[in-house]
C-alpha positions as CSV (number, residue, x, y, z in Angstrom):
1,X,-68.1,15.0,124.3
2,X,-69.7,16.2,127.0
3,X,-70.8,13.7,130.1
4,X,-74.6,13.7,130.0
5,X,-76.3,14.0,133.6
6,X,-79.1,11.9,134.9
7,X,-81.9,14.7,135.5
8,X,-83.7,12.2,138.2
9,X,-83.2,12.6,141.8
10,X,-83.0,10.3,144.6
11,X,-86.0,10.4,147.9
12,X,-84.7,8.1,150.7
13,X,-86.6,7.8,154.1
14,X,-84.2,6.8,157.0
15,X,-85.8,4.7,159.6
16,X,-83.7,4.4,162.6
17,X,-84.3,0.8,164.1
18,X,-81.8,-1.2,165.6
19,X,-83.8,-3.8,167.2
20,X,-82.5,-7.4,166.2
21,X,-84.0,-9.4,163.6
22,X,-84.2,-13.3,162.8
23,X,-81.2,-14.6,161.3
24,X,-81.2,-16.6,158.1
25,X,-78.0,-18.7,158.3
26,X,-77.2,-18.9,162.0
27,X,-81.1,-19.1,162.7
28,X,-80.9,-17.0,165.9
29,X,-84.5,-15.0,166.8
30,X,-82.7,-11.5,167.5
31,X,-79.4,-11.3,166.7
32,X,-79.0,-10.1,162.9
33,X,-78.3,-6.3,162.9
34,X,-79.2,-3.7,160.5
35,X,-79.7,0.2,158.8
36,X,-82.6,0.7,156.8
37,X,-83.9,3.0,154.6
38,X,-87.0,3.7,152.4
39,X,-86.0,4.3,148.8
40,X,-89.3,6.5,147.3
41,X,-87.3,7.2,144.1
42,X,-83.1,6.4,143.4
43,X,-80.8,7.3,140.8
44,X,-79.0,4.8,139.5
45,X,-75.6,7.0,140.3
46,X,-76.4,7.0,144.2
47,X,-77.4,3.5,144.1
48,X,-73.9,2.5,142.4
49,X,-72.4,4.9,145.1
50,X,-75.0,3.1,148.0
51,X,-73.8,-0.6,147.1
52,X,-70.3,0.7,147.5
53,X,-70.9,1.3,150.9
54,X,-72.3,-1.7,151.6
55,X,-76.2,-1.2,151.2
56,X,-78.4,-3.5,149.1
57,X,-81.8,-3.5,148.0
58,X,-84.8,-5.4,148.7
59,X,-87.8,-4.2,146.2
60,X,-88.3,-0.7,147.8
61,X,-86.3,-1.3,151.3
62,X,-82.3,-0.5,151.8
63,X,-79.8,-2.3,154.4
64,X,-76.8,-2.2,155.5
65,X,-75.6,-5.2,158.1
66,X,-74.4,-3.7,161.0
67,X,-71.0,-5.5,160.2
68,X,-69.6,-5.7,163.6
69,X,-72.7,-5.9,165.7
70,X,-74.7,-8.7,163.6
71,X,-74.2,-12.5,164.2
72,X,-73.3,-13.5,160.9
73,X,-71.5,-10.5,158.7
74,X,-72.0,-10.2,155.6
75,X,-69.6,-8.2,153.1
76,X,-70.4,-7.1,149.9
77,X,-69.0,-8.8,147.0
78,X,-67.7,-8.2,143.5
79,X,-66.1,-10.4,140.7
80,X,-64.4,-8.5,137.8
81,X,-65.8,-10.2,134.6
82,X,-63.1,-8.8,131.9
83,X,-60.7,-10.7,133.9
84,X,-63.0,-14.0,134.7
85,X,-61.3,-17.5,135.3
86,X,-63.9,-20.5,135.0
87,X,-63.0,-23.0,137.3
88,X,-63.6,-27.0,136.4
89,X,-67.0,-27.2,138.6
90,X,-68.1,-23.7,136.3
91,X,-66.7,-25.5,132.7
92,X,-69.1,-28.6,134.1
93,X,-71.8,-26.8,134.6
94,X,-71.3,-25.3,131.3
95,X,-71.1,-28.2,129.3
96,X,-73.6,-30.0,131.1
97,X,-76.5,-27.6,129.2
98,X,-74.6,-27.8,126.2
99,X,-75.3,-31.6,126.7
100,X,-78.7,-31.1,127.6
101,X,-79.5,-29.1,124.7
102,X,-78.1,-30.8,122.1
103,X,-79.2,-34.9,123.0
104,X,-81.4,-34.0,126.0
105,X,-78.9,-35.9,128.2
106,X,-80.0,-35.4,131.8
107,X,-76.9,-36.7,134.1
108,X,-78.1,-36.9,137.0
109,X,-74.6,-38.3,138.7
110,X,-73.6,-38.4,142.7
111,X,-71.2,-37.5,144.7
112,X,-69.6,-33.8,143.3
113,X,-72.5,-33.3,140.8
114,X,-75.2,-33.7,143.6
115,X,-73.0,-31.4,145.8
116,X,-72.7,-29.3,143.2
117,X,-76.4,-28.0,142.8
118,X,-76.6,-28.0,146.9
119,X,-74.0,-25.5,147.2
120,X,-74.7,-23.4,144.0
121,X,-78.1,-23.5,142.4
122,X,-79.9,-23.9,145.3
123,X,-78.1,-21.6,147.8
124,X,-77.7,-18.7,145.2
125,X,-81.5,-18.4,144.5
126,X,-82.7,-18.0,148.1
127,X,-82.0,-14.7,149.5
128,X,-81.6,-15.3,153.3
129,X,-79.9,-11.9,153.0
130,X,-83.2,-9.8,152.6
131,X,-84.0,-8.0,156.2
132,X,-87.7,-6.9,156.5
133,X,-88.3,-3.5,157.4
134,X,-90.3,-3.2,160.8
135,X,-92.6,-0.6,159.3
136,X,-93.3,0.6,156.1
137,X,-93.4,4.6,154.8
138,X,-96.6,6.1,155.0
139,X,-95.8,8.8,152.4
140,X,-96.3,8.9,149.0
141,X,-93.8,11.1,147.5
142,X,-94.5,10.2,143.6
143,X,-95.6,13.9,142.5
144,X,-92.9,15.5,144.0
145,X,-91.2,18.5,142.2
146,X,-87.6,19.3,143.7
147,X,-86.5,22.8,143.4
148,X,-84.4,25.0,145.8
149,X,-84.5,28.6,146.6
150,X,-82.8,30.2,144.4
151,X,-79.8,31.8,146.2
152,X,-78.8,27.9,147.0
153,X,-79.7,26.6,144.0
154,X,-76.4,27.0,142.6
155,X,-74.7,25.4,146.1
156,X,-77.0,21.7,145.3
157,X,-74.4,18.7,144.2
158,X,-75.6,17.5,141.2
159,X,-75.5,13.7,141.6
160,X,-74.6,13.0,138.2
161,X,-71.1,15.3,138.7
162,X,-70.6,13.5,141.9
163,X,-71.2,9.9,140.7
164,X,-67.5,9.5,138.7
165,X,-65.3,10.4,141.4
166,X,-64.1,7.0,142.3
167,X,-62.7,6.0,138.7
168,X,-59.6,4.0,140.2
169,X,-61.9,2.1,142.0
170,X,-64.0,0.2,139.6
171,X,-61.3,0.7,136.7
172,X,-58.0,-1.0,138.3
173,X,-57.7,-2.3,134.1
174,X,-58.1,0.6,132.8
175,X,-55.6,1.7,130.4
176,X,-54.4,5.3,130.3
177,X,-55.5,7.1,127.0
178,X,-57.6,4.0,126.1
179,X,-60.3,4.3,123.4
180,X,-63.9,3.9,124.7
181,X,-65.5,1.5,122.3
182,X,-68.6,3.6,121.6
183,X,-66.3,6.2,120.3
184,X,-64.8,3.8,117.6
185,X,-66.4,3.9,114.5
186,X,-69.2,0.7,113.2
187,X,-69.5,-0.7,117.1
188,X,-72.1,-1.7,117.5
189,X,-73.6,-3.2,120.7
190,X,-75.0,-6.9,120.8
191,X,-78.4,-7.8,122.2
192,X,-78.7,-10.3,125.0
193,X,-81.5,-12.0,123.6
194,X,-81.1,-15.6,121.6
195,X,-82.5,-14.4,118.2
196,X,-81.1,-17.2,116.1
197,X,-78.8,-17.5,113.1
198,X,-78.2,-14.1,111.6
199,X,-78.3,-14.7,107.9
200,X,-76.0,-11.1,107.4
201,X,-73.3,-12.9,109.3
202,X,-71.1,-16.0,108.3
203,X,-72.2,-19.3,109.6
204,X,-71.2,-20.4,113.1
205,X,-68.0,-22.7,113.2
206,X,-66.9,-24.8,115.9
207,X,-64.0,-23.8,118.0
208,X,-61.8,-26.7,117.7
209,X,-62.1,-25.8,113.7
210,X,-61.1,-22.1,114.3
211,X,-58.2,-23.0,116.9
212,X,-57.2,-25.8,113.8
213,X,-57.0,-23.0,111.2
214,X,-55.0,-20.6,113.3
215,X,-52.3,-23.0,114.4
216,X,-52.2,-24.1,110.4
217,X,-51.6,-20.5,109.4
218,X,-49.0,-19.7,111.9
219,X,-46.9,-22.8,111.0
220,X,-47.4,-21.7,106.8
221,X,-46.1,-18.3,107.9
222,X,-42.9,-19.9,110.3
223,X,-42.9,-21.8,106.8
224,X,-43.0,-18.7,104.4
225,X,-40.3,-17.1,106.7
226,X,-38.0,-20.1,106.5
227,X,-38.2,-20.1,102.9
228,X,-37.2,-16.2,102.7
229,X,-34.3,-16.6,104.7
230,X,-33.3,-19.5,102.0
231,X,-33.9,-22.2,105.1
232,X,-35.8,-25.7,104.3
233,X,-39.5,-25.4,105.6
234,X,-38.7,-29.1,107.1
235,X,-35.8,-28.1,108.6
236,X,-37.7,-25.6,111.2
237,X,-38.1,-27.0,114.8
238,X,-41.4,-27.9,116.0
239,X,-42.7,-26.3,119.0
240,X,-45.5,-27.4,121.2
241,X,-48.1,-25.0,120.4
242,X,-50.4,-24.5,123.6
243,X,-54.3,-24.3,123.7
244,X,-55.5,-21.1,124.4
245,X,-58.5,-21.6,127.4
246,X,-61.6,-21.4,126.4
247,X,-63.3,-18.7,126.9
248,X,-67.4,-18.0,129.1
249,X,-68.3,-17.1,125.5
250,X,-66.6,-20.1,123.9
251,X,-68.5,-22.7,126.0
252,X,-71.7,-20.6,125.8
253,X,-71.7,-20.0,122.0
254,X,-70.8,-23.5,121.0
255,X,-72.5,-24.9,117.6
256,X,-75.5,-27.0,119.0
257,X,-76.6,-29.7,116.6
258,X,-78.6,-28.8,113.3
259,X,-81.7,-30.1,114.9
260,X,-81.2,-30.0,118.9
261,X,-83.4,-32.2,121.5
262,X,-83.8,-28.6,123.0
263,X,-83.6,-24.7,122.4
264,X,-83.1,-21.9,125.1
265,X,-83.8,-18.5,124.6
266,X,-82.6,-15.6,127.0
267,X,-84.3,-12.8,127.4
268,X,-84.1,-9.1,129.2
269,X,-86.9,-7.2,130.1
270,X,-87.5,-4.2,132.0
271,X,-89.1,-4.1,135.3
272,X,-89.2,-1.1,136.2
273,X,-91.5,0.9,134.5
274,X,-93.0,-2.6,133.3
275,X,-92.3,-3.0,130.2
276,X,-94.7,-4.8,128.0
277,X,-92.8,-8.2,127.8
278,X,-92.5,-7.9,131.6
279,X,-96.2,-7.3,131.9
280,X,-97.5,-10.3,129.4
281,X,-95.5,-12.7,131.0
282,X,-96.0,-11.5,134.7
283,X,-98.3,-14.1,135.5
284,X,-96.1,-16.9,134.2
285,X,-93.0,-15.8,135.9
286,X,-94.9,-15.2,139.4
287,X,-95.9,-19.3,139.2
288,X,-92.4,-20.5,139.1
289,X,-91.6,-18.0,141.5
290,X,-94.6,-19.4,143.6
291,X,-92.8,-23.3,142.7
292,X,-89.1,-22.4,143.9
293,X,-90.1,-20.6,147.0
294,X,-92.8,-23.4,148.1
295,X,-90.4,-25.9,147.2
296,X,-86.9,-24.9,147.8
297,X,-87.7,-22.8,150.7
298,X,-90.5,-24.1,152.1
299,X,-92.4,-20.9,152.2
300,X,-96.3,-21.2,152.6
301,X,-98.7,-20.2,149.4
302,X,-99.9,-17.1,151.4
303,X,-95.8,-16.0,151.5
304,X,-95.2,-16.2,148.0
305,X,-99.0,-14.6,146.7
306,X,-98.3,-11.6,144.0
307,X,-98.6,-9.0,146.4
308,X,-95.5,-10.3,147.9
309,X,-94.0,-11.2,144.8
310,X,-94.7,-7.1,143.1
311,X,-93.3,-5.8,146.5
312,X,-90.0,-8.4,146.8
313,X,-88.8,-8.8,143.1
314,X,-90.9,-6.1,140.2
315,X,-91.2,-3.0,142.4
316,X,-87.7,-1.2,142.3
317,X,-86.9,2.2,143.5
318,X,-84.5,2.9,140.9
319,X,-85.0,5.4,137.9
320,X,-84.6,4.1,134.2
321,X,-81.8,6.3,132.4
322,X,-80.9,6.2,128.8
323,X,-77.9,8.1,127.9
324,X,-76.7,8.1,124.3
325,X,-73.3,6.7,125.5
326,X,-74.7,4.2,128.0
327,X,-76.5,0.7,127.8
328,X,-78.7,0.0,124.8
329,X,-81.1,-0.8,127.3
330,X,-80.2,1.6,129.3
331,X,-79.6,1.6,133.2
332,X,-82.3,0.6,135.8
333,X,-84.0,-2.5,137.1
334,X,-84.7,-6.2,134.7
335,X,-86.0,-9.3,134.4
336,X,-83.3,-11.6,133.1
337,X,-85.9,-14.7,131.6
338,X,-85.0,-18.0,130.9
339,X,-86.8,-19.8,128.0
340,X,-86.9,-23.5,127.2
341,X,-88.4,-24.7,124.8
342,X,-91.3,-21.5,124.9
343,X,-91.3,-22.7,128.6
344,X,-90.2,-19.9,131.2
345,X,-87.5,-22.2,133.8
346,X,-85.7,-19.4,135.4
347,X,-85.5,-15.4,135.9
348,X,-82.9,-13.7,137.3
349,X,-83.9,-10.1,138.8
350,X,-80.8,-7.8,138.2
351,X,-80.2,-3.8,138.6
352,X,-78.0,-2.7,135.7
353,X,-76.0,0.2,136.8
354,X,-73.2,3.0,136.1
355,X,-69.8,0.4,137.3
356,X,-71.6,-2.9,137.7
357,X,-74.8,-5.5,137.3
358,X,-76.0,-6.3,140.6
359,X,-77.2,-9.1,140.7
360,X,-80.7,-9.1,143.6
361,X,-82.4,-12.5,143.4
362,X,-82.9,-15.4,141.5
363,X,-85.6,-18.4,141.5
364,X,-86.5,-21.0,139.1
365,X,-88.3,-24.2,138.4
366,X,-87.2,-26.9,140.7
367,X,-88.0,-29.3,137.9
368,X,-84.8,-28.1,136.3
369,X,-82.6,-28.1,139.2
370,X,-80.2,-31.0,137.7
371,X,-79.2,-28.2,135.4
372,X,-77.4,-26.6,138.1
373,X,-79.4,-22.9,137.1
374,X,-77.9,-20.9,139.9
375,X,-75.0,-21.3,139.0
376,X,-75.4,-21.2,135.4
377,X,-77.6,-17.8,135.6
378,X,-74.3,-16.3,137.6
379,X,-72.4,-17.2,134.4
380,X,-74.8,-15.5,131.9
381,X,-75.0,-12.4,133.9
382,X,-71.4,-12.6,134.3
383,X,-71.3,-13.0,130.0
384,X,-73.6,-10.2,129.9
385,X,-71.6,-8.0,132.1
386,X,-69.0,-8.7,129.5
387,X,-71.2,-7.7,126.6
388,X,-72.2,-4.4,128.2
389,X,-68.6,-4.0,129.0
390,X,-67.8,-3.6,124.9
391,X,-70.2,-0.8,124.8
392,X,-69.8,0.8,128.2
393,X,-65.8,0.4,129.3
394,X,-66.3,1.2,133.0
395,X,-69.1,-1.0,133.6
396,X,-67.0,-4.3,134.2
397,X,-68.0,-5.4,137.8
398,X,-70.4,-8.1,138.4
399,X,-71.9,-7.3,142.1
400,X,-73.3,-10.7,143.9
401,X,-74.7,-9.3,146.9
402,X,-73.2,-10.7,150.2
403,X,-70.4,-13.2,151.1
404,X,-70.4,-14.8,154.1
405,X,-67.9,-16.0,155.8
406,X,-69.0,-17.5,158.7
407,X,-72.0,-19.5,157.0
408,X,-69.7,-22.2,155.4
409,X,-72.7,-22.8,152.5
410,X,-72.4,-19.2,151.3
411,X,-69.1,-19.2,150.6
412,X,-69.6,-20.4,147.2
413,X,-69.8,-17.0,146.2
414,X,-66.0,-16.7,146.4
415,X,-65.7,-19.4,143.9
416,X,-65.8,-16.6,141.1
417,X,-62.6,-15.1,140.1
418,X,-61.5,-12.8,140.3
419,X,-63.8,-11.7,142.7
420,X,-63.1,-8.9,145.7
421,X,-64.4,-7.8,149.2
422,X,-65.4,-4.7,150.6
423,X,-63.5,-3.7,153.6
424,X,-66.0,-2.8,156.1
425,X,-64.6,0.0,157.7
426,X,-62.4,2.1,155.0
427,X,-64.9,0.8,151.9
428,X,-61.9,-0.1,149.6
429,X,-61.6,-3.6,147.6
430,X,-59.7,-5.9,148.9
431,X,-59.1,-9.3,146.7
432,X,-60.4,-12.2,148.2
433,X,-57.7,-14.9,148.5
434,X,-56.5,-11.9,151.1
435,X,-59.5,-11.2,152.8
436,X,-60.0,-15.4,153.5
437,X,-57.3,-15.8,156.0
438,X,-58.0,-12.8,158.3
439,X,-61.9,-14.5,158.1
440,X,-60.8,-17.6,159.1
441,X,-60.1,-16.2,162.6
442,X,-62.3,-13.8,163.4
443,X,-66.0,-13.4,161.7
444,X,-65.5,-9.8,161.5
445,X,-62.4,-7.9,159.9
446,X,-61.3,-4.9,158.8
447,X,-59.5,-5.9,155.0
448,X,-57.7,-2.4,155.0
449,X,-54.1,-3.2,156.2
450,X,-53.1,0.3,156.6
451,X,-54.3,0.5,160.0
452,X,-54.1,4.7,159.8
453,X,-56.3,4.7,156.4
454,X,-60.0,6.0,157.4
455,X,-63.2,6.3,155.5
456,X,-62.3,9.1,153.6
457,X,-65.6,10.0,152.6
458,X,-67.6,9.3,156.4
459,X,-66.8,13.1,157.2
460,X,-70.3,14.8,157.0
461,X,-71.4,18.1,157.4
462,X,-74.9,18.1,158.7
463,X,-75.6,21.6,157.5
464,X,-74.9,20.5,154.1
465,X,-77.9,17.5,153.9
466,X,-80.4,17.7,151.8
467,X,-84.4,17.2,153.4
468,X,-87.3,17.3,151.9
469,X,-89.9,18.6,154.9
470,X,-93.6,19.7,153.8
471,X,-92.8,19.0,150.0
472,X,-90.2,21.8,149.9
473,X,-86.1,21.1,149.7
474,X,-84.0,22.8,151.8
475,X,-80.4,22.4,153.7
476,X,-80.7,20.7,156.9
477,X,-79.5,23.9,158.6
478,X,-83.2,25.5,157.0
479,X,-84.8,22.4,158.2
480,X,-83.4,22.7,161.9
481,X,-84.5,26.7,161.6
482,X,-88.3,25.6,161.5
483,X,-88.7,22.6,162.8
484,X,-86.6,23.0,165.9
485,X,-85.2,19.4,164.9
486,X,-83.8,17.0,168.0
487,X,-82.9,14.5,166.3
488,X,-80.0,15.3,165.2
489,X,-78.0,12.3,166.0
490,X,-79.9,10.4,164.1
491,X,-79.2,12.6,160.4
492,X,-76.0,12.4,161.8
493,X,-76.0,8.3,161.7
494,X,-77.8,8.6,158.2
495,X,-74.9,10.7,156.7
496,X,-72.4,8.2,158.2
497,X,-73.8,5.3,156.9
498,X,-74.5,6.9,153.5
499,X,-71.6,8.9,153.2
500,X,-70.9,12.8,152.4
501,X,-70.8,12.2,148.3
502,X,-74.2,10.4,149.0
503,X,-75.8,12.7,151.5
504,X,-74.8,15.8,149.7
505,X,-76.5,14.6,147.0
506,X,-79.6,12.7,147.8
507,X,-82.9,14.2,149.8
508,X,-83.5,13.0,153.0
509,X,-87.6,13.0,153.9
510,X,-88.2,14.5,157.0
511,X,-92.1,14.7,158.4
């Protein structure tokens, strides 16, 4: 089957500044360094591609940390969720909502449980990360047709063709010659939402019962066998048979009571173009918003108004795709909702894309913080991750924005595994538990071992660029032709920090 391309196209404004900004963790006025751009449209190929570069996304703005310039570095982060290890404080968590919805048991313990929601629900909602641009565009590029000149039409990079190059890199499980399970025949893909017992299906069991019946039916068959090879079914040996771990899903879907103190319902929505769920429930989700950031963060009322709130968390550059073998909700920007009891408690904003979910912010109703939500949001996008992994093989990364290091409370993000950073100078992964050490003595690293190994893919030829100039696309040689450009240093920074796979593929505006 044919790979189906993404007919979008991606509009970035690069705005040179390198003036110092405020800093978040280390709370210095000037010292946090940055690269910004202005996304006007993005496909979500060449923001995959972005992201693996280090950039992020704030609404419509792009960074990139000026990794060894900036006071407090931050390095992009990734946990593999196929591969996922819960760890006691996450099984906690876990069974604490399980508690909560079955009796309406609210713990509220000290010591590790209080430390617990300090260090993980609290921290992973606020996004200290988020650099605001100095100056917004001026342009509004929404109507704009791209088309080349015909004798170069045939030399464009289509983004789509460029966008699978790095296989080995999001893949490392991959099986050669493995079956892609939208190519095997009845898969079908499961919904994210809560929608209840499906009366088609057989009833939900509890996992102890399941575990019971397996280990019953391998002894009968040890038992059958014995009795074949004319041995005494008493006479076998007994071994200790072991407990598989339980898996996310095990905890997640365990039987609650036939009538629960509580119900919660999960539901994913798309931003970006509003859907119609987003839109009816846009005023709701903007008050708890308005809550978390007043009372977690401290922000003032006129901070958190909806202007701010459209602009931070609902407007998102990237361009819905729907490929027949991709996502049933296809790629793009969401609204992960949280439900209680009809009751909206939590939304996590998330950017579903070609390799990963990313996940961008999260904020909920400090009412419900003893519920430790941030960290048990991280573990339902993590279980969704999972589930789009069954339809889509390659998308198995779950993307948590920044680590850092030297800001001891945002470490926690390291506390999924198996999780990996980005090496800031050669952009390969680089597992954490080897990344940690070289940290511990210097704030800045370079993760890449081979110390001859460059950034393969930093090599740009300007001539090659893309720019969009008086609503007409043309090479950067063209562009340099009429305009009698001078500032080409600074394309030449752009297509550094973007990289030639990115910058031979997207447009660059240029006034």
């Amino acid at each position: 089957m044919a790979e189906e391309k993404d007919n979008s196209y991606t509009i970035l404004e690069y705005m040179r500044d390198h003036s110092g900004y405020k800093c978040g963790y280390c709370k210095s006025k000037d010292t946090n360094f940055s690269h910004g751009m202005w996304a006007h449209q993005i496909t979500v190929g060449d923001y995959q591609d972005l992201i693996d570069r280090g950039w992020r996304r704030s609404g419509k703005y792009c960074y990139k940390p000026t990794m060894d310039k900036t006071c407090c570095p931050m390095y992009t982060i990734k946990c593999d969720a196929v591969q996922l290890k819960l760890s006691k404080t996450q099984k906690k968590v876990l069974k604490r909502m399980h508690r909560y919805l079955s009796h309406g048991e609210i713990k509220k313990g000290s010591g590790s449980e209080n430390t617990l929601d300090n260090e993980s629900s609290e921290v992973l909602g606020g996004n200290q990360e988020y650099i605001k641009p100095q100056y917004d565009t001026k342009e509004d590029l929404s109507g704009v047709s791209l088309q080349m000149p015909s004798e170069d039409t045939a030399k464009i990079p289509n983004s789509s063709t460029l966008k699978i190059n790095k296989l080995s890199a999001h893949e490392p499980a991959r099986v050669p010659g493995e079956a892609k399970s939208q190519d095997l025949p009845g898969h079908e893909n499961k919904s994210s939402k809560n929608k209840g017992m499906d009366p088609n299906k057989p009833p939900c069991r509890k996992a102890k019962d399941i575990r019971r019946e397996r280990r019953e039916a391998k002894l009968a068959k040890h038992a059958q066998e014995a009795q074949n090879r004319g041995e005494s079914p008493m006479e076998i040996p007994k071994t200790k048979v072991t407990n598989e771990a339980k898996t996310l899903e095990d905890f997640l879907n365990e039987p609650l009571p036939e009538n629960p103190a509580h119900t919660l319902e999960i539901r994913l929505v798309r931003s970006q173009p509003s859907s119609s769920q987003f839109v009816r429930t846009f005023k709701t989700s903007h008050e708890v918003y308005e809550k978390y950031q007043t009372k977690i963060h401290g922000d003032s009322l006129d901070r958190c108004c909806e202007s701010q709130f459209k602009r931070f968390l609902c407007n998102s550059p990237l361009q819905a795709w729907h490929p027949s073998n991709g996502p049933s909700q296809g790629y793009g920007s969401f609204h992960h909702q949280y439900w209680l009891d009809g009751r909206l408690i939590a939304v996590g904003v998330l950017d579903i894309l070609p390799y990963c979910l990313s996940s961008v912010y999260l904020y909920y109703d400090p009412e419900f913080s003893f519920l430790s939500l941030g960290t048990y949001a991280s573990l339902r996008e993590l279980a969704l991750t999972r589930e789009l992994q069954q339809k889509v093989p390659s998308l198995r990364w779950y993307y948590m924005g920044f680590y850092i290091h030297s800001c001891p409370k945002m470490r926690y993000k390291g506390n999924y595994s198996p999780s990996f950073l980005l090496c800031p100078e050669t952009y390969i992964w680089v597992p954490i538990e080897k990344a940690v050490p070289k940290l511990n003595i210097a704030k800045y690293c370079r993760f890449n071992e081979d110390l001859s190994a460059v950034d393969e893919n930093g090599d740009v030829d300007l001539k090659q660029i893309l720019v969009l100039h008086d609503r007409e696309l043309m090479r950067y040689s063209t562009f340099q032709l009429l305009s009698q450009d001078t500032e080409e240093e600074e394309v030449r920074e752009y297509g550094t920090l973007v990289g030639a796979k990115s910058a031979y593929s997207m447009v660059l505006y240029r006034s």
